[in-house]
N, C-alpha and C positions, 0 to 999 in steps of 0.2 A: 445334572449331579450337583448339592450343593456342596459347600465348602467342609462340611465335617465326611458325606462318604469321600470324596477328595482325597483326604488328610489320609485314610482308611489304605487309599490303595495307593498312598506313595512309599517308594522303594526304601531301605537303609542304604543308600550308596549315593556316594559323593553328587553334588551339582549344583547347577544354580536354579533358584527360585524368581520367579517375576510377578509382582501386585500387581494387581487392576480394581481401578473405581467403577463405579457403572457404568461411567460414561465408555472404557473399555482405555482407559488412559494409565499407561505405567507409571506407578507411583513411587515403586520402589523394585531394584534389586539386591539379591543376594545371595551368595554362597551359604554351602556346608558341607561339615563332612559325610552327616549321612542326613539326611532329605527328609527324611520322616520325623526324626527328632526337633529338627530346627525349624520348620516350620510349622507345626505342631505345635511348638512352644507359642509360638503367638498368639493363637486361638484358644488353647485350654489352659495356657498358664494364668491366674488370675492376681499374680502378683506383681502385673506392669508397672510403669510409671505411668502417669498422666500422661505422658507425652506419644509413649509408645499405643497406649491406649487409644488416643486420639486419631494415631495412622494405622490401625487395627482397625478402626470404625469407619474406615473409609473405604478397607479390602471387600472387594465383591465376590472375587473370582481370582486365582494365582492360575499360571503356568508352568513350567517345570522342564529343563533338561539336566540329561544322566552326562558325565562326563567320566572320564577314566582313573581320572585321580581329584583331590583334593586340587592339586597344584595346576590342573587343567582346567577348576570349574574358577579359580583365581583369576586367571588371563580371558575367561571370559567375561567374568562378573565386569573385568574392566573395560573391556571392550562395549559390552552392553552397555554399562552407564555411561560411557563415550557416546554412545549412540544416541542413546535414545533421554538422557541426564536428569533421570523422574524425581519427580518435586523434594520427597523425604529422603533421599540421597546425598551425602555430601558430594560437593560440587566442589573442586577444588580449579580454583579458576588461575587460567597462566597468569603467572606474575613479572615482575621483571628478571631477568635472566642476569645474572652477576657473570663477571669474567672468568674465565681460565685462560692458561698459559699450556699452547700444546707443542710438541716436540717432535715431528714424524719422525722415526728413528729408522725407518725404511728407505729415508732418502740417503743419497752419499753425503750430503751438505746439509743436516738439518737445521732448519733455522727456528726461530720465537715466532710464536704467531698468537695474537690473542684473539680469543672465540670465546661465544657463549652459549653454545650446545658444545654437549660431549658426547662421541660417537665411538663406538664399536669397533675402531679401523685400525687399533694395532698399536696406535700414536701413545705419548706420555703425556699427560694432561696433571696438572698442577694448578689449586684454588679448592674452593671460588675463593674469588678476592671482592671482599668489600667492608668499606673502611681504609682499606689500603688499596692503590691504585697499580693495577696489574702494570700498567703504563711505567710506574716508575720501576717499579722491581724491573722490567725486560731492562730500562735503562741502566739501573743497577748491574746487572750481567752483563751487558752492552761494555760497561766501563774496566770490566771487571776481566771480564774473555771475550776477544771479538767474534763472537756467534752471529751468523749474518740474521736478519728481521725482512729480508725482500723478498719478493713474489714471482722471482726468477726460480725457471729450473734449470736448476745447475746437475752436472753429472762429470766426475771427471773428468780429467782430461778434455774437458768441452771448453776450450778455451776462448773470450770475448776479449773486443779491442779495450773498453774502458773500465775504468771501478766506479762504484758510486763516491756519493760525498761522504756517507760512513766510512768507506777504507780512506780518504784524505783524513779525517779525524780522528782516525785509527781505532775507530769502534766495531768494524769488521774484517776480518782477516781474508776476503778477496777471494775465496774461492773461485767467483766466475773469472778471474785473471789468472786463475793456477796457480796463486802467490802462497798456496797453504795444500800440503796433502790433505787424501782423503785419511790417511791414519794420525795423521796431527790432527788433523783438527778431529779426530772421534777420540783423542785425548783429553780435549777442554768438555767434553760431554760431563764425566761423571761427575767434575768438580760444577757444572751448572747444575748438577741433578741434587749435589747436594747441599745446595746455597737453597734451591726451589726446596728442597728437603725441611729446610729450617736450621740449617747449620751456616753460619751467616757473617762466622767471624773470619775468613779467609774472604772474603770480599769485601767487609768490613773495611780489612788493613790495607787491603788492594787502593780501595776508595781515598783512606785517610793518607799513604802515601803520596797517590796524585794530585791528591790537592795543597799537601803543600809546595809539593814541586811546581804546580800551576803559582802557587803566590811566590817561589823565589821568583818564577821568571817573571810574575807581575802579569800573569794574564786572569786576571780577578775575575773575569767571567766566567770563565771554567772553574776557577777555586767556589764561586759560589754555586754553581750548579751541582760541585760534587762535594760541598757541604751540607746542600739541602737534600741530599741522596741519604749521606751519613745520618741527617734526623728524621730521615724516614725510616733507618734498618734500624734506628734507636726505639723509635714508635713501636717496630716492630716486635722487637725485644720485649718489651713491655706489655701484650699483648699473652705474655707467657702464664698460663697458671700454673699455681703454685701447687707443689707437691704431686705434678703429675709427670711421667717423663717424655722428652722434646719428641716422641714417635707418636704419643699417644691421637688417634684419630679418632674422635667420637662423637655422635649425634644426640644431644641432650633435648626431652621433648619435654616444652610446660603446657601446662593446661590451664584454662580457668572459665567457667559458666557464669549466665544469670540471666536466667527467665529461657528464652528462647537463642540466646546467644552465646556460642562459644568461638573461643580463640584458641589455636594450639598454638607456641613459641618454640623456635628449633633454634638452640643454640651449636653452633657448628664449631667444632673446634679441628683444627689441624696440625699435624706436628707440634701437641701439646700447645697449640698458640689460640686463642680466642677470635677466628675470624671475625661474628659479627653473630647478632639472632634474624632470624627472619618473623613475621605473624601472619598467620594467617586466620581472618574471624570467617562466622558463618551466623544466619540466621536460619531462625525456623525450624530448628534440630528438632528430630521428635524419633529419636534411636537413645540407645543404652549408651554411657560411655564407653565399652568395652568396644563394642562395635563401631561407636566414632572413630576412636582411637585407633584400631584394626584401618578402617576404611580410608581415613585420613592418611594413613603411612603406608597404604597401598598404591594412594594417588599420587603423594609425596614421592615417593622412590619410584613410579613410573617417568617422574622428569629430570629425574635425580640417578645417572646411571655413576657416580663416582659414591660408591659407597664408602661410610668408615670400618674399622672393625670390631669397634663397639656401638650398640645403642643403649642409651638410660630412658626409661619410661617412667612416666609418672606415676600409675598405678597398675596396680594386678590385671593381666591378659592371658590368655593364651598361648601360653608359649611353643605349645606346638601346632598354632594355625600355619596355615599353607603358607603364608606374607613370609614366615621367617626361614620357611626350607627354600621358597624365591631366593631367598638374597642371598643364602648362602652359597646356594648354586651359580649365585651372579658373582658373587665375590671370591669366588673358587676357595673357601674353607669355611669352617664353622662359625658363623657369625656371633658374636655373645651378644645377647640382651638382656639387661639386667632392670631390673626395680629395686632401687641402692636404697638404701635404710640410715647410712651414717657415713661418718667422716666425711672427704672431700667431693665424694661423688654424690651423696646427700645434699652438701652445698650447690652443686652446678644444679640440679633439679630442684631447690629451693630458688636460684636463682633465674632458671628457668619457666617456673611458675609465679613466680615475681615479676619477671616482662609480661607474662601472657595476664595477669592482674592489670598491671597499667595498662596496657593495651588495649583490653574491654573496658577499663573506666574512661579514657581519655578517647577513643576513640569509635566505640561498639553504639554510641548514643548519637552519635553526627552521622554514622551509617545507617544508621537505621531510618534516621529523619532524611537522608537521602533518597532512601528504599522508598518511605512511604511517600513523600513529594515527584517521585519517580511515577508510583503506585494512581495517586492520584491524577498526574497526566494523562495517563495511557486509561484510565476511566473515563476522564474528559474528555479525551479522542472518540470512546466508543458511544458515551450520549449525544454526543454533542453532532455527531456525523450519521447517529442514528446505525451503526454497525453490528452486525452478527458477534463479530467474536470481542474478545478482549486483544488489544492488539501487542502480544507479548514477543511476540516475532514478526517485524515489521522488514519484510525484505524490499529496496528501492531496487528500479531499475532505467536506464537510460544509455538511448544512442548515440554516438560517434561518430561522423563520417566526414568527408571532405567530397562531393558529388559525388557521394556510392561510395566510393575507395577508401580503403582499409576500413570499412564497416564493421564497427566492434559495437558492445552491447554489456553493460557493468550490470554485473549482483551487488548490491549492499546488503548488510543486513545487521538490522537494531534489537539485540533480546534485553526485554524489563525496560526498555527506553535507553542503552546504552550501546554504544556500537561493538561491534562482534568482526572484528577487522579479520580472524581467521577462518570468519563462513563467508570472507566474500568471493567473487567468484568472476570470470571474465568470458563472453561466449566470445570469438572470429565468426560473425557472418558471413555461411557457406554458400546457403541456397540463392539467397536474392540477390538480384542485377539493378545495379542501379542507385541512387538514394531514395527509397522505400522505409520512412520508419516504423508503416504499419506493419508490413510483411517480414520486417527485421527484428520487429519486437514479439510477432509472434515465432519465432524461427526460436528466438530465446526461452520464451516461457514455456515451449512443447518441449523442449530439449532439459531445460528445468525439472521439469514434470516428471519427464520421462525418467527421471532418477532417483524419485521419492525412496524407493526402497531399495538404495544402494546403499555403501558402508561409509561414504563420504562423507562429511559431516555437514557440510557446505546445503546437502542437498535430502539427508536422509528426515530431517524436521518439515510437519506442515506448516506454512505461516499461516498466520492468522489473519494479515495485510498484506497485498500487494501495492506497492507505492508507485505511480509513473506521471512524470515530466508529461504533462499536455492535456489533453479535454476527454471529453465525452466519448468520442469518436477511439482512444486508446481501450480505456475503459469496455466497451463492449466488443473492441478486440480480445482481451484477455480476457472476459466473461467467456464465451464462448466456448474458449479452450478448454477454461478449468471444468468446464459441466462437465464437456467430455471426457473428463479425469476425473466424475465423481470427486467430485473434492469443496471444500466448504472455504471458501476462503473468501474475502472479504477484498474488494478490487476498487480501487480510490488514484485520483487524479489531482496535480497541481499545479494549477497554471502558472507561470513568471511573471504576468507582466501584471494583473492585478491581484495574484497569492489567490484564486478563487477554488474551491476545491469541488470536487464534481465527487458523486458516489454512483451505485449502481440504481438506487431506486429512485431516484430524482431527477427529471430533467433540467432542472434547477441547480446553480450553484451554490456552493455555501460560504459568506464569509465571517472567517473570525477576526475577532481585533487581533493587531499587530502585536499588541502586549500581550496577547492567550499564549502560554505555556503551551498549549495545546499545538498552536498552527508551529513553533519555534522550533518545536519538535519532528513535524513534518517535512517543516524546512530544511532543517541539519540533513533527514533521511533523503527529500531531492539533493541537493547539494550536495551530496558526498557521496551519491550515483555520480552527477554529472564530473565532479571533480573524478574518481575512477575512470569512468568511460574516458573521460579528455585524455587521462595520463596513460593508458593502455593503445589508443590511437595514434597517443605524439611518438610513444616507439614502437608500434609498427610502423610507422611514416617512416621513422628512422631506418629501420631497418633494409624498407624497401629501397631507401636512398643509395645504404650502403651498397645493397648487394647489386643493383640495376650499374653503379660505376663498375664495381669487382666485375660484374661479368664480362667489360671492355676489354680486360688485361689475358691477351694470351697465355693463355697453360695454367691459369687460376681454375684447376677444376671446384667442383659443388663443395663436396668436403672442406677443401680447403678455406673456399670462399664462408663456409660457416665460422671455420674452427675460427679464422680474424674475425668475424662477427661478434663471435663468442667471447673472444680474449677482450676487445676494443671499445663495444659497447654504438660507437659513434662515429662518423668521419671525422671529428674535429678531434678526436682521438688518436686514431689514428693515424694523421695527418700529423702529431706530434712526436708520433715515435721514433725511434732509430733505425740504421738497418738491424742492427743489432733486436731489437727489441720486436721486430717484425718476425726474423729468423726464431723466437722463443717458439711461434707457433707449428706444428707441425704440418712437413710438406713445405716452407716457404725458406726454397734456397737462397743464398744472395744474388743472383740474376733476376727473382720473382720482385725481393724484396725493394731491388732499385727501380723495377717497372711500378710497385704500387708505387714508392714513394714518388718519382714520374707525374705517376696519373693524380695525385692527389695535388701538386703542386697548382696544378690548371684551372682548379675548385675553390 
């Protein structure tokens, strides 16, 4: 059937759409609300752009599932591009994670705790911060209400022999000593809630009091540390926009193109205060803006669960795509989104479109000359070694062991020539006895393998490269396997001690100069196997350490002996703590606690 009877017999009703090139490679996904129009559109609309035209010219064949709702074919459109992340797709790639300030409000003692994921669990979460340093704000509060910051659990009436150094400095009020109810102290709660609020002048005076009482008494130390607190909540102050009021919470989006490159700009404002903008650019676009736009703030608020209650857009969308009944749903009311036309909310989207300018100027042109000196390597690799594929997915792999024991086995893996530290991956060697690194490393790659078409992301990508630490003799270890996985991938070997590389059709090695971008690259991917593998080895050693002592100690059952595992990390860890801090763990009375500490002494 070709592509126009296709179009013929697809449904009006909501789903997602998926490209294919000839090669039978996903190029692109997408939603809609009805199936037949929006896809359809591609093909007989003849009013494209260039761009769109371009990834029209590459469609062979689409696919197609029916979903129940609009808002169902949403979660999966995202899912799929998670998967499978097709070329004309924007790809919005993790970036750095800013702070927040979370609150479990579930505990009897809730303490400050700074994170940079925000989760689903119930907790108050306040930010993101940057610009401003969440670190100082907790001490802010710290100074202000002694809210404890420590990683004890405390519960009523659960009373401990000592305080920390915070309650000697009187920056926490001691709950683990009972020195504070649990209804006092859920009274310093709302006045933190509303300093984290942006209401800042009750801790302001708090601050400016103690510090000059710090300089009658002459301890200038503490005057200047809660001086330098005072011109941060001043910093902060200032931070305020103008003519908007101190609640207002809203996501201001800029845009700006040229040629193949766009940048969107998210100026984030909270409690009317200007946290900071974020950019993020892309190349290679070859979709509509509406649909960038759309797609972009799909991906965006997938890692983004702290909504505002407004968003400002740069230009005319959809307002009733699926993305926005999403969030509302997420935000438990009707979310506004507006494309502002004048006054002040006209400025923050001028200003917002004014970062995403400077940003593709100053920046979008050293990316790119990255991309393509990137682009280049990974060419070099593939003439120069005489390989099947282009090596865009370069996964390393490499053994561990100490005479057989604790035999572990690292994934790496390098996309476009950069490293992809969230698809790497760790096997435990089950099957083999022994130090075996032939039999260990295929244990790994069948097991690999064996996962192509799970949801994982680590494992759901073919590579294009496998990398391995040794000779020949590895090499047609993993050939073998992959035939029998049907699978096209490209199997290369590095030696250490003279950088010689072996391939599969040569019994010949090959070397590059030391200066080839090419072999530097190779290198980084052994190397940062071997570096994993090492560091996934040294704890499990660890662990076996711990628990081979733990199990001397009568009445330490398995649970137990994990949950100190869990908590401790280390013997040398352990070894430092208290009875006290031993008893946090659950199951460990104080008669257990004085036999570990006992047994540790002897170590």
């Amino acid at each position: 059937m070709d592509i126009k009877e296709k179009l013929s017999t697809l449904p009006l009703t909501p789903g997602v759409y998926i490209m294919k090139d000839r090669f039978g490679n996903i190029i692109y996904i997408g939603k809609a609300r009805k199936l037949k129009n929006r896809v359809s559109q591609y093909f007989l609309n003849k009013n494209h752009t260039d761009k769109v035209k371009s990834m029209v010219s590459q469609v062979v064949d689409f696919d197609y599932i029916l979903t129940n709702s609009e808002l169902d074919a949403l979660v999966l459109e995202s899912n799929l591009i998670k998967k499978h992340q097709p070329f004309y797709n924007i790809l919005l790639k993790d970036g750095k994670s800013y702070p927040y300030i979370k609150i479990n409000t579930k505990e009897d003692f809730p303490k400050l705790e700074i994170v940079r994921k925000v989760k689903k669990d119930g907790a108050k979460y306040f930010g993101p911060y940057f610009g401003t340093s969440a670190t100082e704000i907790v001490r802010a509060v710290n100074f202000a209400y002694p809210i404890r910051t420590c990683d004890k659990k405390i519960k009523a009436n659960n009373k401990m022999s000592r305080g920390c150094l915070n309650y000697s400095l009187g920056l926490c009020s001691a709950p683990c000593m009972c020195k504070v109810t649990k209804e006092d102290y859920a009274e310093l709660l709302p006045k933190v809630y509303d300093f984290l609020n942006g209401k800042d002048t009750a801790v302001y005076d708090i601050i400016s009091k103690k510090m000059e009482l710090a300089v009658n008494i002459e301890n200038f130390e503490l005057a200047i540390k809660l001086r330098d607190l005072k011109f941060m909540l001043l910093k902060l102050r200032e931070k305020s926009v103008t003519a908007l009021p101190n609640t207002a919470n809203i996501d201001v989006f800029g845009f700006a193109k040229s040629d193949n490159f766009v940048v969107f700009s998210v100026l984030i404002i909270r409690q009317g205060k200007m946290m900071g903008a974020k950019n993020y650019s892309f190349d290679n676009v070859q979709i509509d803006d509406e649909q960038m736009l759309i797609s972009f703030a799909t991906q965006y608020y997938a890692q983004n669960i702290m909504l505002p209650e407004k968003i400002f857009l740069p230009f005319e969308v959809d307002l009733e795509d699926a993305l926005f009944k999403a969030l509302s749903n997420q935000l438990g009311k009707e979310l506004e989104v507006l494309i502002p036309k004048k006054a002040v909310n006209k400025k923050l989207i001028d200003q917002a479109n004014a970062n995403a300018n400077e940003y593709l100027t100053k920046n979008c042109e050293l990316e790119r000359n990255k991309k393509t000196k990137k682009l280049d390597v990974l060419n070099g690799i593939q003439q120069k070694l005489g390989l099947r594929n282009l090596p865009l997915r370069i996964e390393g792999y490499d053994i561990s062991n100490i005479s057989g024991t604790s035999s572990v086995c690292s994934m790496v893996v390098f996309i476009n020539g950069a490293k992809a530290s969230k698809h790497y991956r760790k096997f435990k060697i089950k099957e083999v006895v022994g130090p075996n690194d032939f039999e260990s490393l295929k244990e790994s790659i069948i097991r690999r393998l064996e996962k192509l078409n799970s949801d994982d992301i680590s494992f759901s990508s073919v590579p294009d490269v496998i990398l391995i630490d040794g000779g020949k003799g590895q090499i047609n270890t993993c050939r073998d396997i992959i035939k029998s996985y049907n699978q096209n991938i490209d199997v290369i070997s590095l030696a250490k001690k003279q950088e010689e590389i072996f391939v599969e059709e040569s019994p010949l090695s090959i070397k590059l100069s030391k200066d080839d971008d090419e072999l530097k690259l190779l290198q980084k991917v052994r190397d940062e196997a071997h570096r994993f593998a090492i560091t996934f080895h040294r704890k499990l050693r660890k662990k076996k350490q711990i628990k081979s002592i733990l199990d001397e100690i009568e009445g330490l059952g398995k649970t137990k002996r994990e949950n100190l595992i869990l908590k401790f990390k280390s013997v040398s860890r352990m070894k430092k703590a208290t009875a006290e801090e031993l008893m946090q763990v659950s199951g460990i009375t104080p008669k257990l606690a004085n036999e570990i500490m006992k047994k540790l002494e002897d170590i």
